[in-house]
C-alpha positions as CSV (number, residue, x, y, z in Angstrom):
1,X,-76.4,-22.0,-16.0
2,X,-78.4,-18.9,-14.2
3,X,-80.7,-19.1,-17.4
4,X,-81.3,-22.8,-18.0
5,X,-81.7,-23.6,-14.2
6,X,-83.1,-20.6,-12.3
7,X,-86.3,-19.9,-15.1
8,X,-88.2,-23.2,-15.1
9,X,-87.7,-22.5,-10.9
10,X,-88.7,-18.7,-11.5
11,X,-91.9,-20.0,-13.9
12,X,-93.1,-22.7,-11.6
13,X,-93.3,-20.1,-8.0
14,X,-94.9,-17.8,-10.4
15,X,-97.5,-20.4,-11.9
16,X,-97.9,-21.4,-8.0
17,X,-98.7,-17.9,-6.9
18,X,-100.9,-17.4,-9.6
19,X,-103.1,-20.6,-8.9
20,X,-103.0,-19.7,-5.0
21,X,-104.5,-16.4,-5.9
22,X,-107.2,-17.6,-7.8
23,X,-108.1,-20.1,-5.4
24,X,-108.0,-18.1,-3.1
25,X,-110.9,-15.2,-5.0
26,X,-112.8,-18.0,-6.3
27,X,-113.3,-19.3,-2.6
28,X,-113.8,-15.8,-1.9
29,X,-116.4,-15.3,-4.2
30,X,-117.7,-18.1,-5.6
31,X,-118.0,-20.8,-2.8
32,X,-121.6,-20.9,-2.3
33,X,-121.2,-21.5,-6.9
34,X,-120.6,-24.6,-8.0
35,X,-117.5,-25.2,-10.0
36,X,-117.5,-23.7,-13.8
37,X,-121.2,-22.7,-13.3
38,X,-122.5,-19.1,-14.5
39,X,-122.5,-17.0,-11.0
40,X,-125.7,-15.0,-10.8
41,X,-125.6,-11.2,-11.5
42,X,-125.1,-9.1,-8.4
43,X,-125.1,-5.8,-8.0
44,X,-122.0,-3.5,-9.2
45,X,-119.6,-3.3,-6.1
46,X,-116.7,-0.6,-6.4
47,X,-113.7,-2.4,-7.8
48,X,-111.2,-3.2,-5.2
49,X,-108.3,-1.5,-6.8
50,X,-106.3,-2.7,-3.8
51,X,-106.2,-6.7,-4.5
52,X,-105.6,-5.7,-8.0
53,X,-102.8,-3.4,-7.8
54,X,-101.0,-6.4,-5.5
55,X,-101.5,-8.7,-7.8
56,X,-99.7,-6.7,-10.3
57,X,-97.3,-5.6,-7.8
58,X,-96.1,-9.3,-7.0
59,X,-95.8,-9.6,-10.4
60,X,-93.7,-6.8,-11.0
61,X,-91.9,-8.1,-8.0
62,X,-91.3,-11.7,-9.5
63,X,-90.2,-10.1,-12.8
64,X,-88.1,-7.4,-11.2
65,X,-85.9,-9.8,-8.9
66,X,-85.6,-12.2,-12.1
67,X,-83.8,-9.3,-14.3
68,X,-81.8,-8.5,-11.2
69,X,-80.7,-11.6,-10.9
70,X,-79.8,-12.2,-14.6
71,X,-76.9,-9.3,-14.3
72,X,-73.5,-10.7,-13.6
73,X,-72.2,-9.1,-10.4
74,X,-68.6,-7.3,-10.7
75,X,-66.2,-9.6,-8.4
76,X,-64.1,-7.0,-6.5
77,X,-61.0,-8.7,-5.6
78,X,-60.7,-8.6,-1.8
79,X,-57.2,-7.1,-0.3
80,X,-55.0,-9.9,1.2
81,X,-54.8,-9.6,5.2
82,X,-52.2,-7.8,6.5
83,X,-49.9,-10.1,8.2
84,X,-50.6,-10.8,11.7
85,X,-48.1,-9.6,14.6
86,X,-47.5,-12.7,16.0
87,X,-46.1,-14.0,12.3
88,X,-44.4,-10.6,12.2
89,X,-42.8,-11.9,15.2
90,X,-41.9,-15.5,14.4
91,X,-40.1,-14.0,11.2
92,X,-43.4,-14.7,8.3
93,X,-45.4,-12.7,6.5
94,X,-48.5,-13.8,4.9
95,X,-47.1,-14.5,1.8
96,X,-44.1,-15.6,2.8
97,X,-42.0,-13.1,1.1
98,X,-41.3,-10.7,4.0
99,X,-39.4,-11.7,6.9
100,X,-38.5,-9.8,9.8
101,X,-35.9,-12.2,11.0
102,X,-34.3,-11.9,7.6
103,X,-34.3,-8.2,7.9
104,X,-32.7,-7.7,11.1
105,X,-30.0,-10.6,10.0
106,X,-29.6,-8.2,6.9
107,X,-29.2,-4.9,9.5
108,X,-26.4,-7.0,11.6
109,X,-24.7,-7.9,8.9
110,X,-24.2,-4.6,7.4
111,X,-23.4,-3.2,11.2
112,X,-20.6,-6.1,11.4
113,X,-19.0,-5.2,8.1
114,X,-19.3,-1.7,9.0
115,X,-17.3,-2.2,11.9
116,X,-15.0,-4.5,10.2
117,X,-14.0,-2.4,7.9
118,X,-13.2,0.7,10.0
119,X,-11.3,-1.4,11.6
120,X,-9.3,-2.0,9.1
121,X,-9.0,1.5,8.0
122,X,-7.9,1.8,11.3
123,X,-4.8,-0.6,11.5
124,X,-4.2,0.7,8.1
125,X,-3.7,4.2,8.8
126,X,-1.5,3.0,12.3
127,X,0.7,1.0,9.8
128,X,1.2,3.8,7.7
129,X,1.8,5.6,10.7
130,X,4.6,3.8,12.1
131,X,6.3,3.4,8.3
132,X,6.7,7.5,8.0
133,X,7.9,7.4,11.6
134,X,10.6,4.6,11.0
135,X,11.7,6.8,7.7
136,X,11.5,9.9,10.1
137,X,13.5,8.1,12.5
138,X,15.8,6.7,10.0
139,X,16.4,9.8,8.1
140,X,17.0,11.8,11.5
141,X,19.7,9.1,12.3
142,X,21.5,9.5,8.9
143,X,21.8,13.1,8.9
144,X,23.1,12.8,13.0
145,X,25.7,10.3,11.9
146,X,26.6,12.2,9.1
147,X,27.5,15.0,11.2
148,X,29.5,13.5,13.5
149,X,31.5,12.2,11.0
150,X,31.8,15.7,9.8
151,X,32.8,16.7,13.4
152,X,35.2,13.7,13.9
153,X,36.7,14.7,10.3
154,X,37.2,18.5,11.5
155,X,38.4,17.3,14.5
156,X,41.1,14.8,13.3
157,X,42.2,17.5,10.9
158,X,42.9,20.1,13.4
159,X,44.6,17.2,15.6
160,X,46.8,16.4,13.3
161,X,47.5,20.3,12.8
162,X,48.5,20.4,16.2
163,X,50.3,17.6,16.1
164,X,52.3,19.2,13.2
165,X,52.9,22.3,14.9
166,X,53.7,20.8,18.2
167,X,56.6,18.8,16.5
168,X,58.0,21.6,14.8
169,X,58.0,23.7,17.5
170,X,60.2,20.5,19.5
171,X,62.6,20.3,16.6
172,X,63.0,24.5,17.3
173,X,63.6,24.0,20.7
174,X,65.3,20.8,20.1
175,X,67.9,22.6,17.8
176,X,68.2,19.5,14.9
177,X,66.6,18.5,11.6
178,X,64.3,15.4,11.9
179,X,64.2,15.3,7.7
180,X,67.0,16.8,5.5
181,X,66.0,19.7,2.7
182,X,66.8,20.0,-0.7
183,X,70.1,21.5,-0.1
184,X,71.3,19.9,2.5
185,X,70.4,16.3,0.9
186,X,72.4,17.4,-2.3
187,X,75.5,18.5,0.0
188,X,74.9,15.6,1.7
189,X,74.5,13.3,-0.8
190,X,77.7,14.4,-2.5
191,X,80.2,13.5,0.7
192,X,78.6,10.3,1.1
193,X,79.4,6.7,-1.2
194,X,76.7,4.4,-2.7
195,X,75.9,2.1,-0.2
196,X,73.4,0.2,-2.2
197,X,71.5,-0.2,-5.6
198,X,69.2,-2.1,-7.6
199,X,67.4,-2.1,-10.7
200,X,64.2,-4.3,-12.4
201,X,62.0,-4.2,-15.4
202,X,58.6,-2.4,-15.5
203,X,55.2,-3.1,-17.5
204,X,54.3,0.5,-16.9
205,X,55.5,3.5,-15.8
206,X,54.1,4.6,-12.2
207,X,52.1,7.5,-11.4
208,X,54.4,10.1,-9.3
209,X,51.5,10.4,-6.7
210,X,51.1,7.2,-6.2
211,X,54.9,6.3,-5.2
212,X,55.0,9.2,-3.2
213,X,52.0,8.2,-0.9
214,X,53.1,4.8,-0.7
215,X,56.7,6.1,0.6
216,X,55.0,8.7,3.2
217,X,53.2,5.9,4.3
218,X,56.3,3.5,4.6
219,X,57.6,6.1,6.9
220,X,60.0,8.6,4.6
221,X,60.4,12.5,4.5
222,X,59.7,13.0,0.5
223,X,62.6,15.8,0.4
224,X,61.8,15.9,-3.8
225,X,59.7,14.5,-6.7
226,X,59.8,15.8,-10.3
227,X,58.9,14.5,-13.7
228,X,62.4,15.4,-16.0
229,X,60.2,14.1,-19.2
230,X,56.9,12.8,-20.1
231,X,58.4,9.5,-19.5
232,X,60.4,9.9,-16.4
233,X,60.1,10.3,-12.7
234,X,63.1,11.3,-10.0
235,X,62.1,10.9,-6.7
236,X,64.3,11.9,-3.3
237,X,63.9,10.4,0.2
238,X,65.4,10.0,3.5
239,X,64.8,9.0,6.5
240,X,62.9,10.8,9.8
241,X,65.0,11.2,12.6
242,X,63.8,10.9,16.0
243,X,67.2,12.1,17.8
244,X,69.8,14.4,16.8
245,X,72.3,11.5,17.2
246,X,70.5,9.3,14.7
247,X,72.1,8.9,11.2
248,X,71.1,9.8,7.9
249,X,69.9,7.5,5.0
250,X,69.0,9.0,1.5
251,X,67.7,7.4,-1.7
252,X,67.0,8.2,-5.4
253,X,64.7,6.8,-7.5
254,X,64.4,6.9,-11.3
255,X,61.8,5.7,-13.0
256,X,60.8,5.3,-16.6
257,X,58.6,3.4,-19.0
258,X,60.5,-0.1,-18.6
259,X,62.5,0.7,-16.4
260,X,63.2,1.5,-12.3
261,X,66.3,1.9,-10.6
262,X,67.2,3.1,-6.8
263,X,70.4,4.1,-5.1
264,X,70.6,4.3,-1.3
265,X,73.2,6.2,0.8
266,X,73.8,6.2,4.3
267,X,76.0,7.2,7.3
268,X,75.4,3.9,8.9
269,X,75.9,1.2,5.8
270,X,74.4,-1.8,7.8
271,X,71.1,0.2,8.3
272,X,70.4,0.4,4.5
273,X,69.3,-3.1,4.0
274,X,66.3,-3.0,6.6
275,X,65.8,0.6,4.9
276,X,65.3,-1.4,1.8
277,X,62.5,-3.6,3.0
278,X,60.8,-0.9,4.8
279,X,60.7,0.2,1.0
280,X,58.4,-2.1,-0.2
281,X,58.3,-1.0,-3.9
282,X,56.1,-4.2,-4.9
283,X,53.0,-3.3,-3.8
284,X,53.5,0.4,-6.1
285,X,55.6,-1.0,-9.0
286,X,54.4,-3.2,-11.9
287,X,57.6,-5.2,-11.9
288,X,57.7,-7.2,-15.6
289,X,60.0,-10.6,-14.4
290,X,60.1,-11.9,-18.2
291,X,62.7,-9.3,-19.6
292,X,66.3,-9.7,-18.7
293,X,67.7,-7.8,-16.5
Protein backbone atom coordinates (compact mmCIF):
# COMPACT_ATOMS: atom_id res chain seq x y z
CA UNK A 1 0.00 0.00 0.00
CA UNK A 2 3.09 2.46 1.15
CA UNK A 3 4.50 1.56 -2.46
CA UNK A 4 1.50 1.91 -4.78
CA UNK A 5 0.07 5.09 -3.02
CA UNK A 6 2.91 7.16 -1.41
CA UNK A 7 5.28 7.06 -5.00
CA UNK A 8 3.02 8.57 -7.65
CA UNK A 9 2.55 11.34 -4.35
CA UNK A 10 6.53 11.33 -3.78
CA UNK A 11 7.03 11.66 -7.94
CA UNK A 12 4.54 14.40 -8.45
CA UNK A 13 6.12 16.99 -5.21
CA UNK A 14 9.29 16.10 -6.76
CA UNK A 15 8.26 16.93 -10.46
CA UNK A 16 6.64 20.15 -8.77
CA UNK A 17 9.84 21.20 -7.09
CA UNK A 18 11.68 20.68 -9.99
CA UNK A 19 9.44 22.91 -12.40
CA UNK A 20 9.37 25.70 -9.49
CA UNK A 21 13.05 25.73 -9.57
CA UNK A 22 13.44 26.18 -13.07
CA UNK A 23 10.92 28.81 -13.20
CA UNK A 24 12.17 30.24 -10.86
CA UNK A 25 16.37 30.57 -12.71
CA UNK A 26 14.76 31.10 -15.98
CA UNK A 27 12.93 34.24 -14.52
CA UNK A 28 16.19 34.77 -12.93
CA UNK A 29 18.10 34.81 -15.83
CA UNK A 30 16.32 34.87 -18.78
CA UNK A 31 13.36 37.31 -18.36
CA UNK A 32 14.50 40.10 -20.35
CA UNK A 33 14.87 36.44 -23.35
CA UNK A 34 12.11 35.49 -24.94
CA UNK A 35 10.89 31.97 -24.41
CA UNK A 36 13.11 29.08 -26.16
CA UNK A 37 15.27 31.74 -27.84
CA UNK A 38 19.20 31.44 -27.87
CA UNK A 39 20.31 33.83 -24.83
CA UNK A 40 23.26 36.00 -25.89
CA UNK A 41 26.79 35.07 -24.67
CA UNK A 42 27.79 36.90 -21.49
CA UNK A 43 30.76 36.92 -19.88
CA UNK A 44 31.92 33.76 -17.58
CA UNK A 45 30.51 34.51 -13.99
CA UNK A 46 31.95 32.11 -11.20
CA UNK A 47 29.56 29.28 -10.87
CA UNK A 48 27.31 29.61 -7.93
CA UNK A 49 28.09 26.32 -6.33
CA UNK A 50 25.67 27.28 -3.64
CA UNK A 51 22.13 27.10 -5.68
CA UNK A 52 23.64 23.96 -7.14
CA UNK A 53 24.62 22.09 -4.13
CA UNK A 54 20.70 22.91 -2.86
CA UNK A 55 19.30 21.66 -5.57
CA UNK A 56 21.09 18.46 -5.14
CA UNK A 57 20.64 18.64 -1.52
CA UNK A 58 16.65 18.76 -1.76
CA UNK A 59 17.11 16.04 -3.89
CA UNK A 60 18.89 13.95 -1.69
CA UNK A 61 16.43 15.12 0.84
CA UNK A 62 13.27 13.85 -1.25
CA UNK A 63 15.07 10.58 -1.92
CA UNK A 64 16.37 10.16 1.57
CA UNK A 65 12.93 10.64 3.44
CA UNK A 66 11.31 8.23 0.56
CA UNK A 67 13.83 5.18 1.64
CA UNK A 68 13.03 6.08 5.21
CA UNK A 69 9.84 5.77 4.82
CA UNK A 70 9.76 2.54 2.81
CA UNK A 71 11.21 0.60 6.16
CA UNK A 72 8.55 -1.02 8.24
CA UNK A 73 8.78 0.35 11.77
CA UNK A 74 9.16 -2.39 14.64
CA UNK A 75 5.74 -2.11 16.68
CA UNK A 76 6.86 -2.25 20.40
CA UNK A 77 3.98 -3.51 22.18
CA UNK A 78 3.04 -0.88 24.87
CA UNK A 79 2.80 -2.21 28.77
CA UNK A 80 -0.86 -2.31 29.90
CA UNK A 81 -1.61 0.47 32.68
CA UNK A 82 -1.18 -0.43 36.01
CA UNK A 83 -4.52 -0.50 37.54
CA UNK A 84 -5.70 2.66 38.96
CA UNK A 85 -6.15 3.06 42.93
CA UNK A 86 -9.52 3.97 42.97
CA UNK A 87 -10.39 0.37 40.97
CA UNK A 88 -7.94 -1.09 43.47
CA UNK A 89 -10.34 0.20 45.80
CA UNK A 90 -13.68 -0.74 44.34
CA UNK A 91 -12.32 -4.42 44.20
CA UNK A 92 -11.10 -4.34 39.87
CA UNK A 93 -8.10 -4.50 38.34
CA UNK A 94 -7.59 -3.53 34.82
CA UNK A 95 -8.02 -6.74 33.44
CA UNK A 96 -10.41 -7.90 35.61
CA UNK A 97 -8.58 -10.74 37.01
CA UNK A 98 -7.26 -9.26 40.29
CA UNK A 99 -9.50 -8.22 42.93
CA UNK A 100 -8.80 -6.84 46.14
CA UNK A 101 -12.20 -7.48 47.56
CA UNK A 102 -11.73 -11.12 46.58
CA UNK A 103 -8.48 -11.14 48.35
CA UNK A 104 -9.30 -9.96 51.64
CA UNK A 105 -12.68 -12.28 51.40
CA UNK A 106 -9.91 -15.08 50.76
CA UNK A 107 -7.73 -13.63 54.03
CA UNK A 108 -11.16 -13.79 56.29
CA UNK A 109 -11.98 -16.78 55.34
CA UNK A 110 -8.86 -18.55 56.15
CA UNK A 111 -8.78 -16.34 59.68
CA UNK A 112 -12.39 -17.80 60.35
CA UNK A 113 -11.49 -21.43 59.76
CA UNK A 114 -8.36 -20.81 61.58
CA UNK A 115 -10.18 -19.97 64.45
CA UNK A 116 -12.75 -22.61 63.94
CA UNK A 117 -10.73 -25.14 64.01
CA UNK A 118 -8.67 -24.36 67.18
CA UNK A 119 -11.61 -24.22 68.57
CA UNK A 120 -12.30 -27.35 68.03
CA UNK A 121 -9.05 -28.62 69.03
CA UNK A 122 -9.95 -26.95 71.91
CA UNK A 123 -13.25 -28.69 73.04
CA UNK A 124 -11.60 -31.73 71.93
CA UNK A 125 -8.73 -31.81 74.20
CA UNK A 126 -11.41 -30.52 77.24
CA UNK A 127 -13.50 -33.75 76.25
CA UNK A 128 -10.66 -35.83 76.51
CA UNK A 129 -9.91 -34.18 79.53
CA UNK A 130 -12.89 -34.85 81.43
CA UNK A 131 -13.02 -38.70 80.01
CA UNK A 132 -9.43 -39.53 81.82
CA UNK A 133 -10.75 -37.71 84.80
CA UNK A 134 -14.19 -39.71 85.03
CA UNK A 135 -11.82 -43.03 84.56
CA UNK A 136 -9.47 -41.42 87.30
CA UNK A 137 -12.39 -40.78 89.36
CA UNK A 138 -13.97 -44.04 88.67
CA UNK A 139 -10.91 -46.10 89.15
CA UNK A 140 -10.15 -44.18 92.58
CA UNK A 141 -13.72 -45.12 93.73
CA UNK A 142 -13.21 -48.91 92.89
CA UNK A 143 -10.11 -49.42 94.62
CA UNK A 144 -11.80 -47.14 97.95
CA UNK A 145 -14.73 -49.51 97.83
CA UNK A 146 -12.69 -52.30 97.49
CA UNK A 147 -11.00 -51.58 100.57
CA UNK A 148 -13.64 -51.04 102.69
CA UNK A 149 -14.95 -54.14 101.92
CA UNK A 150 -11.64 -55.48 102.82
CA UNK A 151 -11.93 -53.57 106.14
CA UNK A 152 -15.65 -54.57 106.71
CA UNK A 153 -14.41 -58.30 105.91
CA UNK A 154 -11.45 -58.05 108.61
CA UNK A 155 -13.70 -56.52 110.78
CA UNK A 156 -16.72 -59.04 110.71
CA UNK A 157 -14.07 -61.79 111.09
CA UNK A 158 -12.58 -60.57 114.14
CA UNK A 159 -16.28 -59.83 115.48
CA UNK A 160 -17.32 -62.98 115.12
CA UNK A 161 -13.97 -64.13 116.87
CA UNK A 162 -14.97 -62.25 119.74
CA UNK A 163 -18.23 -63.25 119.69
CA UNK A 164 -16.84 -66.88 119.83
CA UNK A 165 -14.65 -66.26 122.63
CA UNK A 166 -17.02 -64.19 124.52
CA UNK A 167 -19.49 -67.26 124.53
CA UNK A 168 -17.09 -69.63 125.59
CA UNK A 169 -15.85 -67.79 128.14
CA UNK A 170 -19.99 -67.50 129.44
CA UNK A 171 -20.37 -71.24 129.14
CA UNK A 172 -16.86 -71.40 131.64
CA UNK A 173 -18.34 -69.15 133.96
CA UNK A 174 -21.70 -70.51 133.34
CA UNK A 175 -20.51 -74.07 134.41
CA UNK A 176 -22.74 -76.13 131.37
CA UNK A 177 -22.31 -77.45 127.89
CA UNK A 178 -24.32 -75.48 125.22
CA UNK A 179 -23.44 -78.52 122.48
CA UNK A 180 -22.65 -82.15 123.52
CA UNK A 181 -19.05 -83.81 122.41
CA UNK A 182 -18.29 -86.85 120.90
CA UNK A 183 -18.29 -88.80 124.02
CA UNK A 184 -20.70 -87.48 125.82
CA UNK A 185 -23.28 -87.80 122.66
CA UNK A 186 -22.28 -91.56 122.45
CA UNK A 187 -22.93 -92.05 126.36
CA UNK A 188 -25.76 -90.13 125.84
CA UNK A 189 -27.15 -91.52 123.02
CA UNK A 190 -26.88 -95.01 124.49
CA UNK A 191 -29.36 -94.22 127.72
CA UNK A 192 -31.73 -92.56 125.58
CA UNK A 193 -34.76 -94.58 123.17
CA UNK A 194 -35.48 -93.64 119.47
CA UNK A 195 -37.84 -91.10 119.59
CA UNK A 196 -38.15 -90.73 115.86
CA UNK A 197 -37.06 -92.01 112.36
CA UNK A 198 -37.54 -91.80 108.78
CA UNK A 199 -36.15 -92.94 105.62
CA UNK A 200 -36.57 -91.88 101.47
CA UNK A 201 -34.97 -92.69 98.22
CA UNK A 202 -32.04 -90.63 96.70
CA UNK A 203 -31.00 -89.82 92.99
CA UNK A 204 -27.52 -89.11 94.28
CA UNK A 205 -25.52 -89.30 97.00
CA UNK A 206 -24.87 -85.80 98.89
CA UNK A 207 -21.69 -84.06 99.27
CA UNK A 208 -20.65 -84.30 103.18
CA UNK A 209 -19.88 -80.48 103.07
CA UNK A 210 -22.79 -79.49 101.78
CA UNK A 211 -25.21 -81.25 104.54
CA UNK A 212 -23.06 -80.07 107.01
CA UNK A 213 -23.37 -76.25 106.10
CA UNK A 214 -26.97 -76.54 105.50
CA UNK A 215 -27.40 -78.06 109.20
CA UNK A 216 -25.03 -75.22 110.86
CA UNK A 217 -27.15 -73.02 109.18
CA UNK A 218 -30.49 -74.58 110.35
CA UNK A 219 -29.14 -73.95 113.77
CA UNK A 220 -27.26 -77.47 114.90
CA UNK A 221 -23.87 -78.14 116.75
CA UNK A 222 -22.25 -80.73 114.01
CA UNK A 223 -20.72 -83.00 117.07
CA UNK A 224 -19.44 -85.57 113.89
CA UNK A 225 -19.25 -86.15 110.17
CA UNK A 226 -17.31 -89.09 108.49
CA UNK A 227 -17.33 -90.89 105.28
CA UNK A 228 -17.29 -95.02 106.47
CA UNK A 229 -16.91 -95.84 102.48
CA UNK A 230 -16.68 -94.19 99.24
CA UNK A 231 -20.38 -94.44 99.17
CA UNK A 232 -21.45 -93.54 102.55
CA UNK A 233 -21.80 -90.62 104.89
CA UNK A 234 -22.65 -90.60 108.95
CA UNK A 235 -23.37 -87.47 110.16
CA UNK A 236 -24.01 -86.50 114.20
CA UNK A 237 -26.05 -83.54 115.52
CA UNK A 238 -27.69 -82.04 118.39
CA UNK A 239 -29.13 -79.26 119.45
CA UNK A 240 -27.51 -75.71 121.06
CA UNK A 241 -28.54 -75.05 124.38
CA UNK A 242 -29.12 -71.70 125.56
CA UNK A 243 -29.73 -72.75 129.42
CA UNK A 244 -28.39 -75.45 131.46
CA UNK A 245 -31.98 -76.53 132.13
CA UNK A 246 -32.76 -76.99 128.38
CA UNK A 247 -32.92 -80.62 127.15
CA UNK A 248 -30.99 -82.52 124.75
CA UNK A 249 -31.94 -83.70 121.17
CA UNK A 250 -29.49 -85.84 119.04
CA UNK A 251 -29.74 -87.18 115.55
CA UNK A 252 -27.93 -89.51 113.08
CA UNK A 253 -27.84 -89.46 109.64
CA UNK A 254 -26.82 -92.13 107.14
CA UNK A 255 -26.53 -91.58 103.80
CA UNK A 256 -25.69 -93.48 100.76
CA UNK A 257 -26.05 -93.72 96.99
CA UNK A 258 -29.97 -94.35 97.02
CA UNK A 259 -30.51 -94.16 100.03
CA UNK A 260 -30.95 -91.60 103.45
CA UNK A 261 -32.12 -92.42 106.65
CA UNK A 262 -32.27 -90.34 110.13
CA UNK A 263 -32.95 -91.25 113.74
CA UNK A 264 -33.65 -88.60 116.32
CA UNK A 265 -33.43 -88.88 120.18
CA UNK A 266 -34.38 -86.68 122.74
CA UNK A 267 -34.97 -86.00 126.52
CA UNK A 268 -38.12 -84.11 125.70
CA UNK A 269 -40.03 -86.48 122.93
CA UNK A 270 -42.66 -83.79 121.96
CA UNK A 271 -39.75 -81.43 120.89
CA UNK A 272 -38.47 -83.80 118.22
CA UNK A 273 -41.07 -83.08 115.67
CA UNK A 274 -40.44 -79.25 115.40
CA UNK A 275 -36.66 -80.45 115.54
CA UNK A 276 -37.53 -82.27 112.44
CA UNK A 277 -38.85 -79.34 110.42
CA UNK A 278 -36.10 -77.07 111.58
CA UNK A 279 -34.18 -79.96 109.54
CA UNK A 280 -35.21 -79.16 106.31
CA UNK A 281 -33.38 -81.94 104.39
CA UNK A 282 -35.18 -80.96 100.99
CA UNK A 283 -33.46 -78.12 100.12
CA UNK A 284 -29.78 -80.52 100.53
CA UNK A 285 -31.22 -83.95 99.48
CA UNK A 286 -32.06 -85.18 95.94
CA UNK A 287 -35.05 -87.03 97.13
CA UNK A 288 -36.09 -89.74 94.07
CA UNK A 289 -40.22 -90.00 94.87
CA UNK A 290 -40.58 -92.84 91.95
CA UNK A 291 -38.84 -95.87 93.91
CA UNK A 292 -40.71 -97.49 96.65
CA UNK A 293 -40.08 -96.96 99.74
Amino acid sequence: CIFVVGMPCILLIQCSDLVKAVASAYAKHYAHVPLFAKPKKAAKEPPQRGKKNKLLRRIYKTVTRWFRGSKKKEVVPEPAPAPALEELEAGKSGDGTLQLADIQQDREKEEREERERAVREREERRRQLEIDNAAEEAERRRKTDQQLMEAARVLNERRQKEEEERRRREEEAAGFDKALSVAKFKALWSSLGTSGSFQCNLKTLPAITNLTEHLKKQGFHIVFAAKPSANDVEVGVCNIRTAETDVWFMARFLATQTNFSAVMKAQNAEQVTAYVKKFALAKVLKIDNQKKK
